[in-house]
DSSP file (Angstrom, degrees, kcal/mol; ACC not computed):
  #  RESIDUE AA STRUCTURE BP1 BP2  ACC     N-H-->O    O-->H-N    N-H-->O    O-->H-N    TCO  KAPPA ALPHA  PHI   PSI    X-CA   Y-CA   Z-CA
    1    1 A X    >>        0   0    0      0, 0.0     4,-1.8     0, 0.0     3,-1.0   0.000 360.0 360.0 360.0 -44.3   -3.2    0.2   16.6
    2    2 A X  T 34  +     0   0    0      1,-0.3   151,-0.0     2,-0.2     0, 0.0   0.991 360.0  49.5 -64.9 -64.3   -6.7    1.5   17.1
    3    3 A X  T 34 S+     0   0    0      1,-0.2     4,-0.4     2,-0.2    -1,-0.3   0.559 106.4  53.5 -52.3  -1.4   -6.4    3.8   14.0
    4    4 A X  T <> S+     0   0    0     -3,-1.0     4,-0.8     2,-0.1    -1,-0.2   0.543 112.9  48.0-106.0 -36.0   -5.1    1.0   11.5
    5    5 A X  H  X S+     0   0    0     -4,-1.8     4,-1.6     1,-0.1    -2,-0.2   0.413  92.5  80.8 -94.7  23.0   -8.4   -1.0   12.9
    6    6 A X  H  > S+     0   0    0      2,-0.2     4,-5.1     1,-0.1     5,-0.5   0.930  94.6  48.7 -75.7 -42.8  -11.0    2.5   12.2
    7    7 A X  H  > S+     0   0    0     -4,-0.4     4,-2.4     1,-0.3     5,-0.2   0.971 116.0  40.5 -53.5 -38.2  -11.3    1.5    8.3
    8    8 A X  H  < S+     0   0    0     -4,-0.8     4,-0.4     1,-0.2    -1,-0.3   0.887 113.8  51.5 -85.6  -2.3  -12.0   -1.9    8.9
    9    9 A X  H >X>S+     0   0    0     -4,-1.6     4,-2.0     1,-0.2     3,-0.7   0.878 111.3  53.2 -57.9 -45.6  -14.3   -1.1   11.9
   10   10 A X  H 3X5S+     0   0    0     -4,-5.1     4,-0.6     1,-0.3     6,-0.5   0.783 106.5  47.6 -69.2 -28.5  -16.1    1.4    9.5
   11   11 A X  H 3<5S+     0   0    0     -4,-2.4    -1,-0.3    -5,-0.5     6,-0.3   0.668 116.1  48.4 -79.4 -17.4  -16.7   -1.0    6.7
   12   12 A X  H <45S+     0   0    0     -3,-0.7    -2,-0.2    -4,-0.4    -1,-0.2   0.638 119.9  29.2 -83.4 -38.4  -18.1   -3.5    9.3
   13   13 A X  H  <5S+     0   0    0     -4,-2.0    -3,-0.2     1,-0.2    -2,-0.2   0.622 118.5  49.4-119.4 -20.9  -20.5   -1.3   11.3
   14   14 A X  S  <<S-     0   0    0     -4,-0.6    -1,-0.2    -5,-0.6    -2,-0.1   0.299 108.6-105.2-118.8  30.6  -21.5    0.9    9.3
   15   15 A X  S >  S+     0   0    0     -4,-0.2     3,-0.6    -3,-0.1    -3,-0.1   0.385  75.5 125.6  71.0  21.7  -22.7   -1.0    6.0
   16   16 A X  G >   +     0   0    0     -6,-0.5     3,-1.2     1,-0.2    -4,-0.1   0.380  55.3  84.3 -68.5  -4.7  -20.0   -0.4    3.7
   17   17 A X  G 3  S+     0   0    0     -6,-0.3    -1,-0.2     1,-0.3    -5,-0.1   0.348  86.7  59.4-130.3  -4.5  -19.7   -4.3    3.2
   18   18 A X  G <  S+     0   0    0     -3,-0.6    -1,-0.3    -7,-0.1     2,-0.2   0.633  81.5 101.1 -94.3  -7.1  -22.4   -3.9    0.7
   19   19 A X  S X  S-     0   0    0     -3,-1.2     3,-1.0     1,-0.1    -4,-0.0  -0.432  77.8-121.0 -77.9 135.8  -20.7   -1.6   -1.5
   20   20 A X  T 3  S+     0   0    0      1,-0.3    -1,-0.1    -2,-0.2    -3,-0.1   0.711 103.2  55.3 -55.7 -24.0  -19.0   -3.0   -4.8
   21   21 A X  T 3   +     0   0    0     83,-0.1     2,-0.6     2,-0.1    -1,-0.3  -0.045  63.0 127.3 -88.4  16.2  -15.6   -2.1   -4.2
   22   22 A X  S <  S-     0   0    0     -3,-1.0    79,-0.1     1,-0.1    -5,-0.0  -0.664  75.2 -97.6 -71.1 124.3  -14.8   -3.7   -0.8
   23   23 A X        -     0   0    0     -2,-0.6    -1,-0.1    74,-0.2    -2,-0.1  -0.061  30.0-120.2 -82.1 158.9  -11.8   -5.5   -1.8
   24   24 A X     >  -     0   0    0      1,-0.1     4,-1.0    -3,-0.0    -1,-0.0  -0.092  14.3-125.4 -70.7 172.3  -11.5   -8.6   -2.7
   25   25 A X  H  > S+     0   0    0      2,-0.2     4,-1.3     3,-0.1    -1,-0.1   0.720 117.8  60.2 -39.9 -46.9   -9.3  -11.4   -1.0
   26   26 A X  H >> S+     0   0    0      2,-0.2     4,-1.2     1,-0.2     3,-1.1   0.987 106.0  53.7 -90.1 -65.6   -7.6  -12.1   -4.7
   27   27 A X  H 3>>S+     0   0    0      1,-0.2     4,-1.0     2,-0.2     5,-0.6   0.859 110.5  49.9 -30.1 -48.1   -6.6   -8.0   -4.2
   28   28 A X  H 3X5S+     0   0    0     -4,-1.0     4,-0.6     1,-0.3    -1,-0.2   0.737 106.1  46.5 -29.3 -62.2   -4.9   -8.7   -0.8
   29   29 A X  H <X5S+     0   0    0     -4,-1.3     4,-1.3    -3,-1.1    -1,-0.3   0.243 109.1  55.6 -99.3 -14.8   -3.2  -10.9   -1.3
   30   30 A X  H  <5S+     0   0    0     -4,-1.2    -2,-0.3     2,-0.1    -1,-0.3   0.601 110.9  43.8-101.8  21.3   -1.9   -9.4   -4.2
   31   31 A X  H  X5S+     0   0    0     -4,-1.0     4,-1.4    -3,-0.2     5,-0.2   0.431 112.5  64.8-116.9 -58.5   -0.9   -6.3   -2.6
   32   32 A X  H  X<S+     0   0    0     -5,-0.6     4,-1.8    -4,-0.6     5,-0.2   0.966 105.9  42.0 -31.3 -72.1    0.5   -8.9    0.4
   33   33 A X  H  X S+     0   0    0     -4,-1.3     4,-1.3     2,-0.2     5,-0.3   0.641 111.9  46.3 -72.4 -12.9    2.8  -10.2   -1.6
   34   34 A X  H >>>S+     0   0    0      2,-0.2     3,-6.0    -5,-0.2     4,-3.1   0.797 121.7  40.3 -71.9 -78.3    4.3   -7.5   -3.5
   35   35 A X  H 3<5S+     0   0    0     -4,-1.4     4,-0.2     1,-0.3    -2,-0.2   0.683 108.0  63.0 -50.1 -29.6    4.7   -5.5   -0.4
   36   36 A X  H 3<5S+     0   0    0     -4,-1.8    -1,-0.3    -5,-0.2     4,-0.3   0.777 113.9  31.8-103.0 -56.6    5.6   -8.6    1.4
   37   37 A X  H <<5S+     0   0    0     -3,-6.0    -2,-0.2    -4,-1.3    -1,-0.2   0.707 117.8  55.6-110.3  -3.3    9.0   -9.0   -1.0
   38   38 A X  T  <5S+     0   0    0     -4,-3.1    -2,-0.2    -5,-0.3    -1,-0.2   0.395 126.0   8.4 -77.9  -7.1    9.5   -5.8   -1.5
   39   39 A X  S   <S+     0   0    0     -5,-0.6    -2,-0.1    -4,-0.2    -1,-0.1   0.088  77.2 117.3 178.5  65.8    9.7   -4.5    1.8
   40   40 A X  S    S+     0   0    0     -4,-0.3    47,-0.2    -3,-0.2    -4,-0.1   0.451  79.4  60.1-114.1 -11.7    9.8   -7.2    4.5
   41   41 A X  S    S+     0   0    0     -4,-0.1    -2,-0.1    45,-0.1    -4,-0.0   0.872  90.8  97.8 -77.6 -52.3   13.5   -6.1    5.8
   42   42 A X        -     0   0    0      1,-0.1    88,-0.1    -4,-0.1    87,-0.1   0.031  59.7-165.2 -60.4 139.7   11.8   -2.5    6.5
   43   43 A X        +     0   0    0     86,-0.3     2,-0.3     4,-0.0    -1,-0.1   0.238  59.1  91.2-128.0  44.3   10.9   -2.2    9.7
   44   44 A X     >  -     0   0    0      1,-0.2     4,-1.1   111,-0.0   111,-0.1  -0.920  64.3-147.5 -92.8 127.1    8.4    1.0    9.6
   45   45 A X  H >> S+     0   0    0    109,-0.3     4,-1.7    -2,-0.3     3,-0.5   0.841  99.1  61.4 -84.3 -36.7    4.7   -0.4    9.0
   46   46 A X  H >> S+     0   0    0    108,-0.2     4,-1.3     2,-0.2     3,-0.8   0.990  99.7  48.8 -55.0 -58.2    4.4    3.0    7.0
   47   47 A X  H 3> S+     0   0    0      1,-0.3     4,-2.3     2,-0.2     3,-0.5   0.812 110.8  54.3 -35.5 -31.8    7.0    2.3    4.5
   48   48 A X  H <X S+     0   0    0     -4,-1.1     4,-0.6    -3,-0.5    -1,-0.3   0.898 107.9  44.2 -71.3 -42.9    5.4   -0.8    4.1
   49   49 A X  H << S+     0   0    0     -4,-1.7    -1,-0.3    -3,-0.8     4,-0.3   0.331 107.6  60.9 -71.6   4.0    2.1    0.7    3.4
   50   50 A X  H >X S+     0   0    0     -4,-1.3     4,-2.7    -3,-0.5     3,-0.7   0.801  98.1  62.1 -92.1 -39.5    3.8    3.3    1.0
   51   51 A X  H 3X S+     0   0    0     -4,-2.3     4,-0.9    -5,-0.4    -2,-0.2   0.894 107.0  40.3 -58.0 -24.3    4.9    0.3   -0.9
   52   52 A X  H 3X S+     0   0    0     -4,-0.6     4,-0.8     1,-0.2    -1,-0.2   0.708 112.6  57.2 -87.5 -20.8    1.2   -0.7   -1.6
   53   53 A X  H <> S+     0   0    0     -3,-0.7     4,-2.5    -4,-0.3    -1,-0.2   0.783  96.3  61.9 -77.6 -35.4    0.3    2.7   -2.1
   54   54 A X  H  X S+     0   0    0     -4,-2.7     4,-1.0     1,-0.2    -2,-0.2   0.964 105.5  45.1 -57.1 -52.3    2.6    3.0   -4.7
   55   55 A X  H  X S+     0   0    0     -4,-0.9     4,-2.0     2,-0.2    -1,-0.2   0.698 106.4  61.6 -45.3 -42.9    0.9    0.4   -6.5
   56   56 A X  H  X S+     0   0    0     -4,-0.8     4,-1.8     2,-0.2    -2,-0.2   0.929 109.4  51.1 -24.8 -75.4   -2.8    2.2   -5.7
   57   57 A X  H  X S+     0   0    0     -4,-2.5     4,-1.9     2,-0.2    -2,-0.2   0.637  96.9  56.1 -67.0 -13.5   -1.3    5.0   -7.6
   58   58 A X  H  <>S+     0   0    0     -4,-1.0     5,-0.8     2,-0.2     4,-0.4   0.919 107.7  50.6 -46.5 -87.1   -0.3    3.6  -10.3
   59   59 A X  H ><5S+     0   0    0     -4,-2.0     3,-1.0     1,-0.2     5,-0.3   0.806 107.8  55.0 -33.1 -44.3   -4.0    2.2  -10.9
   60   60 A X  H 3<5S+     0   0    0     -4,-1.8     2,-0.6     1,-0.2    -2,-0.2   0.977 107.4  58.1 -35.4 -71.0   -5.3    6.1  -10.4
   61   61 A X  T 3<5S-     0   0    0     -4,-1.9    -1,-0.2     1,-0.2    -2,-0.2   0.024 120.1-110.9-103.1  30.1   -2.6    6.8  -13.3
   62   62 A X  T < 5S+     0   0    0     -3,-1.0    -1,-0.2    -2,-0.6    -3,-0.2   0.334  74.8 137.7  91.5  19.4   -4.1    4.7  -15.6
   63   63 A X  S   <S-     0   0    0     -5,-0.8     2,-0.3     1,-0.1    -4,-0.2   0.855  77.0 -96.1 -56.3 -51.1   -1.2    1.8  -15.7
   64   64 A X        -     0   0    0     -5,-0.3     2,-0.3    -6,-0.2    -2,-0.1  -0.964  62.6 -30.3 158.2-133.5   -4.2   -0.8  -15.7
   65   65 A X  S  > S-     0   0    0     -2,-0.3     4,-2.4     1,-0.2     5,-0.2  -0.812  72.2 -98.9-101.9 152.7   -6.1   -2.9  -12.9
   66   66 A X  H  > S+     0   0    0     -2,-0.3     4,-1.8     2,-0.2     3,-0.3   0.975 121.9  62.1 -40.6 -63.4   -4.0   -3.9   -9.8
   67   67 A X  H >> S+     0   0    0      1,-0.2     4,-1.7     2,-0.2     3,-1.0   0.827 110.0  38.8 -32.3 -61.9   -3.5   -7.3  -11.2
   68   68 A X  H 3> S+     0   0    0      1,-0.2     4,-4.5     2,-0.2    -1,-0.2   0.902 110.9  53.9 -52.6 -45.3   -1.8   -5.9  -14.0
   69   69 A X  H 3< S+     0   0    0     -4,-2.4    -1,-0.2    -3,-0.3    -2,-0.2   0.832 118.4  46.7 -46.6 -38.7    0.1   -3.2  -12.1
   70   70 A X  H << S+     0   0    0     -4,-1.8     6,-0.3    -3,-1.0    -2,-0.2   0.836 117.3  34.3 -32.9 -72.9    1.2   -6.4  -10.0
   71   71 A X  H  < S+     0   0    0     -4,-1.7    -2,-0.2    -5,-0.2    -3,-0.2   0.509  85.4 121.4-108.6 -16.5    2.1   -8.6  -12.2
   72   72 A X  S >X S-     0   0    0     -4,-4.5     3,-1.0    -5,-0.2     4,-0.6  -0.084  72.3 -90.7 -57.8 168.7    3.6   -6.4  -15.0
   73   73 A X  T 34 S-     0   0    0      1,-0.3    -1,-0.1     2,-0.1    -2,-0.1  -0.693  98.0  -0.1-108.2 140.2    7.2   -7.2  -15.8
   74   74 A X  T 34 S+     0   0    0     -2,-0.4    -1,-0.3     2,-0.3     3,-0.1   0.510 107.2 100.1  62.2  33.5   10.1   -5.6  -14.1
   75   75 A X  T <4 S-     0   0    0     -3,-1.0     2,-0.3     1,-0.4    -2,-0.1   0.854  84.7  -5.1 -86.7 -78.5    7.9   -3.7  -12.2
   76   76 A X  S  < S-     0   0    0     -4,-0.6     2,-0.5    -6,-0.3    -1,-0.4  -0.856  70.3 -98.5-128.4 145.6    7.5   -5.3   -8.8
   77   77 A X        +     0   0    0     -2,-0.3     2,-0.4    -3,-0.1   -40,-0.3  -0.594  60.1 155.6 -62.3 119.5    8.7   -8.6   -6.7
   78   78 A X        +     0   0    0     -2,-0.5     2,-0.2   -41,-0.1   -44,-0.1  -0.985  14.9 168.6-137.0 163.8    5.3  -11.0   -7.1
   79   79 A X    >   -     0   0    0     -2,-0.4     3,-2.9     1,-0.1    -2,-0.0  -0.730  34.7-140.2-170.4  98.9    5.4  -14.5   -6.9
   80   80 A X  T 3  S+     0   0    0      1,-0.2   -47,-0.1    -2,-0.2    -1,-0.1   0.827  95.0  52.7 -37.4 -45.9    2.4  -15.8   -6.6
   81   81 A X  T 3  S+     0   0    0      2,-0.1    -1,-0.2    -3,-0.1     2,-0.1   0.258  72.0 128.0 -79.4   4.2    3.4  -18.7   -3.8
   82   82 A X    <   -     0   0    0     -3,-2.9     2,-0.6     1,-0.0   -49,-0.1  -0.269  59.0-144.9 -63.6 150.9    4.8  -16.3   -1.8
   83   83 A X        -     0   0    0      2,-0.1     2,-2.0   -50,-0.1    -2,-0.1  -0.932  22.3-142.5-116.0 100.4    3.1  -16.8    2.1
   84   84 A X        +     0   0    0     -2,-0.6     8,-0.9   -55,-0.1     9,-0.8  -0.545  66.0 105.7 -74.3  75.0    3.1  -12.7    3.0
   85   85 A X  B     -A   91   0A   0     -2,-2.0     6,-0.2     6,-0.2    -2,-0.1  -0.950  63.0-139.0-142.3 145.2    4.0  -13.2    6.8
   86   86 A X    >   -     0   0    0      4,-2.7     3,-0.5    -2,-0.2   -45,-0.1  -0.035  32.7 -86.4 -94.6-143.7    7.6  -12.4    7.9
   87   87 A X  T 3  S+     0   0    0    -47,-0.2    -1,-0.1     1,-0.2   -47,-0.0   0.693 125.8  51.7-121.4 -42.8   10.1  -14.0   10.2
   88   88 A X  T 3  S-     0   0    0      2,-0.1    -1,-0.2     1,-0.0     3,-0.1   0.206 122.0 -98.9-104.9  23.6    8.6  -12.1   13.3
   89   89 A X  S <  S+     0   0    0     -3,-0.5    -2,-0.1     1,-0.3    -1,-0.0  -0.124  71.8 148.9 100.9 -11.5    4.9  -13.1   12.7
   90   90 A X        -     0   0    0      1,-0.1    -4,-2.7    -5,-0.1     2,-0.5  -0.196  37.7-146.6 -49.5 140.9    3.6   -9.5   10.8
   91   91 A X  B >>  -A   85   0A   0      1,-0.2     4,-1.2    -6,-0.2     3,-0.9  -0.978  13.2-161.1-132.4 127.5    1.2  -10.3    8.5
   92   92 A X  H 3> S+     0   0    0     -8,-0.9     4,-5.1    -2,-0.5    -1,-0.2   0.958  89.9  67.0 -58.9 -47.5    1.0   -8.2    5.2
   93   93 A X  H 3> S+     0   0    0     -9,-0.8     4,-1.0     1,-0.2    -1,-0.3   0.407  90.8  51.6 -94.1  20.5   -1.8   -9.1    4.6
   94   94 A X  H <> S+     0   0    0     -3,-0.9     4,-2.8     2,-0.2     5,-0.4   0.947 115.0  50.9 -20.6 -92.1   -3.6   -7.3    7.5
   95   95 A X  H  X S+     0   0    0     -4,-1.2     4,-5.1     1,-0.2     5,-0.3   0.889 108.9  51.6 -24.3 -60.0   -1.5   -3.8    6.1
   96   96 A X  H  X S+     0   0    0     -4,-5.1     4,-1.9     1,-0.2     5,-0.5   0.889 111.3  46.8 -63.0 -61.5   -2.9   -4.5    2.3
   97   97 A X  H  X S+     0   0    0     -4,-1.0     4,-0.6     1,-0.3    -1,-0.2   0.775 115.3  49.0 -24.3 -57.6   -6.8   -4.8    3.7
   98   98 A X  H  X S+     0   0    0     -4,-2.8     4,-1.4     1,-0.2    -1,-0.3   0.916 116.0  38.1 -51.8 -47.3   -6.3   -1.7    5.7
   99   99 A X  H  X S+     0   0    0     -4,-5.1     4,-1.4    -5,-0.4    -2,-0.2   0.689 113.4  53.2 -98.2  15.1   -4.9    0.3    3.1
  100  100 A X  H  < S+     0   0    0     -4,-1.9     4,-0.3    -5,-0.3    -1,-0.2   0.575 113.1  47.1 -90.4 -14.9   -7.3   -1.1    0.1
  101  101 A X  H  < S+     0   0    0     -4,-0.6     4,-0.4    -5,-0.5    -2,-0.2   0.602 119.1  42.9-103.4  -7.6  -10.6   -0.1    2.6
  102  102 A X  H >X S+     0   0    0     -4,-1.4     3,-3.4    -5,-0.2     4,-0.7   0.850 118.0  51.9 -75.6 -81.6   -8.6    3.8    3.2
  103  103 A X  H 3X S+     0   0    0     -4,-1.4     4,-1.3     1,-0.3    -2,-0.2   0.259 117.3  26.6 -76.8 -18.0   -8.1    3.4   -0.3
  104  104 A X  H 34 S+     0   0    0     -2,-0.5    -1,-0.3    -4,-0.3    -2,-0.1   0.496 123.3  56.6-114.3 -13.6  -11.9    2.6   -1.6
  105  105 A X  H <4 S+     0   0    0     -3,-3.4     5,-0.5    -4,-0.4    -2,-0.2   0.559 108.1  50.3 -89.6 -14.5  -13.1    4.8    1.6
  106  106 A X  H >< S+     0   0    0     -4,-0.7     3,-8.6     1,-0.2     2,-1.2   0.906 107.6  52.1 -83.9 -87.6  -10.9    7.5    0.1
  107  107 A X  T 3< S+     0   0    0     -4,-1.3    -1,-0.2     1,-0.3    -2,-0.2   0.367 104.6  55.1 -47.7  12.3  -12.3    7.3   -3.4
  108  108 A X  T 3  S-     0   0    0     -2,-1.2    -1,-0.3     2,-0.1    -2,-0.2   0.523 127.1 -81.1-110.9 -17.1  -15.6    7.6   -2.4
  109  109 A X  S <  S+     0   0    0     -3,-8.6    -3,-0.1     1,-0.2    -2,-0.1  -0.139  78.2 133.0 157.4 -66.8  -15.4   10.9   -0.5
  110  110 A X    >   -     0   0    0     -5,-0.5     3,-0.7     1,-0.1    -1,-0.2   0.204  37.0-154.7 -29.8  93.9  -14.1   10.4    2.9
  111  111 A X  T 3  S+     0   0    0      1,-0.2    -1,-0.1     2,-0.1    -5,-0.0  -0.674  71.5  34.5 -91.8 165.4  -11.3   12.5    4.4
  112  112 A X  T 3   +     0   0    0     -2,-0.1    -1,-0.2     3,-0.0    -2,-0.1   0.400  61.8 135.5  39.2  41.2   -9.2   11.5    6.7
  113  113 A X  S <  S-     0   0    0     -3,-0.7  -106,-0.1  -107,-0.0    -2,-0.1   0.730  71.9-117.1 -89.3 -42.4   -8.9    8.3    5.9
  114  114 A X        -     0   0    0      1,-0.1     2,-0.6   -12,-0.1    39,-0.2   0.889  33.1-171.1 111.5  60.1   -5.3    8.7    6.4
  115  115 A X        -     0   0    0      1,-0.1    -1,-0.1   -13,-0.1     3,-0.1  -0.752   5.0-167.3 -83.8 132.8   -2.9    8.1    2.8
  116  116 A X  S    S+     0   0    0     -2,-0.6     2,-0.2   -67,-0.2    -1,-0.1  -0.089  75.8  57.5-100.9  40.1    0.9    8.1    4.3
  117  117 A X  S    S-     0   0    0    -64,-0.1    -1,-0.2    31,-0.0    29,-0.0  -0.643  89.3-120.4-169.7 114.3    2.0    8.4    0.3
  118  118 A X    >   -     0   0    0     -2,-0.2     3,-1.1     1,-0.1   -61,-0.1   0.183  29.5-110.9 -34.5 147.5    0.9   11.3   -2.3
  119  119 A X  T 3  S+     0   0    0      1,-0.2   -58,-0.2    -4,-0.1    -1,-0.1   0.641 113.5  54.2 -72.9  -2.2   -1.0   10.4   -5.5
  120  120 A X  T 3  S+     0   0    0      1,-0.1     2,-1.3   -60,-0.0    -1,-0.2   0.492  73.8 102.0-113.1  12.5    1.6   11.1   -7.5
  121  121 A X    <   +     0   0    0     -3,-1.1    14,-0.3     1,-0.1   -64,-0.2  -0.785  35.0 157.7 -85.0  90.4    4.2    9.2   -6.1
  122  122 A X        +     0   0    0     -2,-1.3     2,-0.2    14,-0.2    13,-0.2   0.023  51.0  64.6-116.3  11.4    4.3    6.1   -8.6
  123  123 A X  E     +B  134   0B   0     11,-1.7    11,-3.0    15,-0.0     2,-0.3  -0.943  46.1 177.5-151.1 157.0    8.3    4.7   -7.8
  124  124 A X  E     -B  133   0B   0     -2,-0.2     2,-0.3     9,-0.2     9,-0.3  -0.976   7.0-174.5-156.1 168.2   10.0    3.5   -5.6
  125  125 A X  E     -B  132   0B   0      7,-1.3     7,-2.4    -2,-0.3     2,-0.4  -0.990  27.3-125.3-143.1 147.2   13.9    2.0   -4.9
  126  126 A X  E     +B  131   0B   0      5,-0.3     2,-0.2    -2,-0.3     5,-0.2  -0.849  30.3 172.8 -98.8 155.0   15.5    0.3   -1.9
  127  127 A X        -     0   0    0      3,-3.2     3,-0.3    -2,-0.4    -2,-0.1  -0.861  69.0 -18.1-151.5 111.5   18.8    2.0   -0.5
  128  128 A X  S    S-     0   0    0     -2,-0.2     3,-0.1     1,-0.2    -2,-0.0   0.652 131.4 -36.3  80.3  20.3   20.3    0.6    2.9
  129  129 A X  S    S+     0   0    0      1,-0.3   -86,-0.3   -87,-0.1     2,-0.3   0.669 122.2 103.8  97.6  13.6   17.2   -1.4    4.5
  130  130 A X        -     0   0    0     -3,-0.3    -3,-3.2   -88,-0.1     2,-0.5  -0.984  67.4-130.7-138.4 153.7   15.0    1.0    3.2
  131  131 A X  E     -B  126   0B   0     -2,-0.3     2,-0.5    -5,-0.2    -5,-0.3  -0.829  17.5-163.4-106.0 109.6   12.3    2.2    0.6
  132  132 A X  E     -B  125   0B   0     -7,-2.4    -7,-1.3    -2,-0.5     2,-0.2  -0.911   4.3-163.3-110.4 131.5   12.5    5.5   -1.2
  133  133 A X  E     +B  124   0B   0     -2,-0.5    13,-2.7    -9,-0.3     2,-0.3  -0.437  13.5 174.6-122.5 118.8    9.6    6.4   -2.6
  134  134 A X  E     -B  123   0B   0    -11,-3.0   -11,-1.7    -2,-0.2    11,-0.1  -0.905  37.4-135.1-140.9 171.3    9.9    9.3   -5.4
  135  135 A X  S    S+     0   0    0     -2,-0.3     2,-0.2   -14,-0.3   -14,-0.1  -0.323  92.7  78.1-130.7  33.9    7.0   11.2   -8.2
  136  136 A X  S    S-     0   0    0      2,-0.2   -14,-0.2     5,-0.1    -2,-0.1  -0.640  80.1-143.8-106.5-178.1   10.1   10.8  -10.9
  137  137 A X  S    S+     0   0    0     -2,-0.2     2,-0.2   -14,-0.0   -13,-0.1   0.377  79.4 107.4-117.0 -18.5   10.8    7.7  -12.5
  138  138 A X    >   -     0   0    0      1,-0.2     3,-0.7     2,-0.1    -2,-0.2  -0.398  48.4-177.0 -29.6 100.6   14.5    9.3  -12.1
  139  139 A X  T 3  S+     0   0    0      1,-0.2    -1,-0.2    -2,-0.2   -14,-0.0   0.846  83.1  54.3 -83.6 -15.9   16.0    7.2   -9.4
  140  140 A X  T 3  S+     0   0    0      2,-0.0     2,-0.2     0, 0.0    -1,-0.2   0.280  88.9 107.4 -89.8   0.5   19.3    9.0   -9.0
  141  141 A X    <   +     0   0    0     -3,-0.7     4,-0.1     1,-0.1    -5,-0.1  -0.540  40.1 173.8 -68.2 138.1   16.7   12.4   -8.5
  142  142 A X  S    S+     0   0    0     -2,-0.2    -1,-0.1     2,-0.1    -2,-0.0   0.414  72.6  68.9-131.4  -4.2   16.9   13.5   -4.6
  143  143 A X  S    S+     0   0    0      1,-0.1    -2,-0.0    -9,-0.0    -9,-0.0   0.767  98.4  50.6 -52.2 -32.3   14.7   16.7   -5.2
  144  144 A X  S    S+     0   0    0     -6,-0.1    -1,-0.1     2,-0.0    -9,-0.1   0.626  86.8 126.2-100.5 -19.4   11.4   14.4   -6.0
  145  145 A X        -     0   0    0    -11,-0.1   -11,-0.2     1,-0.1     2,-0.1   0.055  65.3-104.6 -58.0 154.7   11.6   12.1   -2.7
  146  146 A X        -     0   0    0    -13,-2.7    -1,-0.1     1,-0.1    -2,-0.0  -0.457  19.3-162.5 -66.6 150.5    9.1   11.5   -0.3
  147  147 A X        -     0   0    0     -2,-0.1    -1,-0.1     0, 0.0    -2,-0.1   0.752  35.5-121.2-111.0 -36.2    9.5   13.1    3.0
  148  148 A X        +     0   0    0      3,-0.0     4,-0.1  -102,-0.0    -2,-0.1   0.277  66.0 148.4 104.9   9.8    6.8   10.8    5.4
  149  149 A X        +     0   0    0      2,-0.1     2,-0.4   -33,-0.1     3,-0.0   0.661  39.6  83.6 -35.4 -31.7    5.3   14.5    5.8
  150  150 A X  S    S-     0   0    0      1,-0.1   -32,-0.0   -35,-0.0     0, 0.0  -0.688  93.3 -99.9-125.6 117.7    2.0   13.1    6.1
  151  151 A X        -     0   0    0     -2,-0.4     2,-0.2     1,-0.0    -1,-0.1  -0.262  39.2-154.2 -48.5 120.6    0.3   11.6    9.7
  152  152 A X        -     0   0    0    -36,-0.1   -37,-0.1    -4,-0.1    -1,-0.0  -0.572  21.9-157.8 -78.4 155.7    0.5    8.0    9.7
  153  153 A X  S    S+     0   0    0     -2,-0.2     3,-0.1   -39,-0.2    -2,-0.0  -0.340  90.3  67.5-123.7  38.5   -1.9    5.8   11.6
  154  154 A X  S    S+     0   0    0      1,-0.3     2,-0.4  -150,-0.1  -109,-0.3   0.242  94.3  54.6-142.8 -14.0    0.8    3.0   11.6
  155  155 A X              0   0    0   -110,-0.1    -1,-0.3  -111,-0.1    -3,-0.1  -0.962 360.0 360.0-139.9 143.6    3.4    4.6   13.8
  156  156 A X              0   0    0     -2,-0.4    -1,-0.1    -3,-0.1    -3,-0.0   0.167 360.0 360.0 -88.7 360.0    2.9    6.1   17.7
């Protein structure tokens, strides 16, 4: 808990909040919602945040602005009228805030900011109540998955 509240502490206290890139609401919430029907059965708050990362990378790999990355078709669940809170009160869009201020804290310099999902990891499939996360577009590949190798700030 404390580490999932350092980014936004740091954007708060320390004058980041002036910066052009502190993301917008309209980002949030689209990153909420994605993640939100894509992965609202999971019940790892990293997976969840690899799903939003997946989308993050995608923008890196020139796919287009998040909206588009979002909203393109057959790409990701969005629904614009979706309300990103689940059945046992988690609210996505806490998760998307956190990982859009690692994510803008990242591109500016800052290690240890904490990514739980490689930059080249741009797909993802569910299998069994879970998200697997791969750097093919192959889904039937099982060489290319993510392993969760990477320290999370989302899990004790």
């Amino acid at each position: 808990m404390i580490n999932l509240l350092l980014s936004s502490l740091l954007v708060m206290n320390m004058g980041f909040s002036s910066l052009p890139n502190v993301p917008s609401q309209q980002d949030v919430d689209l990153l909420a919602k994605v993640a939100f029907l894509e992965a609202r059965g999971v019940p790892s708050v990293t997976e969840r945040a690899c799903v939003m990362w997946t989308m993050l990378n995608r923008v890196d790999a020139g796919y287009g602005s998040l909206h588009h990355v979002v909203t393109a078709p057959n790409q990701f669940a969005y629904n614009p009228n979706v309300y990103p809170v689940n059945s046992h009160g988690f609210d996505f869009r806490w998760l998307a805030r956190d990982v859009l201020i690692r994510y803008e804290l990242e591109k500016l310099g800052f290690t240890g900011m904490t990514r739980v999902l490689p930059k080249d990891f741009l797909w993802f499939n569910g299998y069994k109540g879970h998200n697997r996360f791969r750097n093919v577009f192959d889904c039937n590949s099982t060489s290319y998955r993510w392993d969760y190798s990477l320290q999370s700030p989302y899990e004790s």
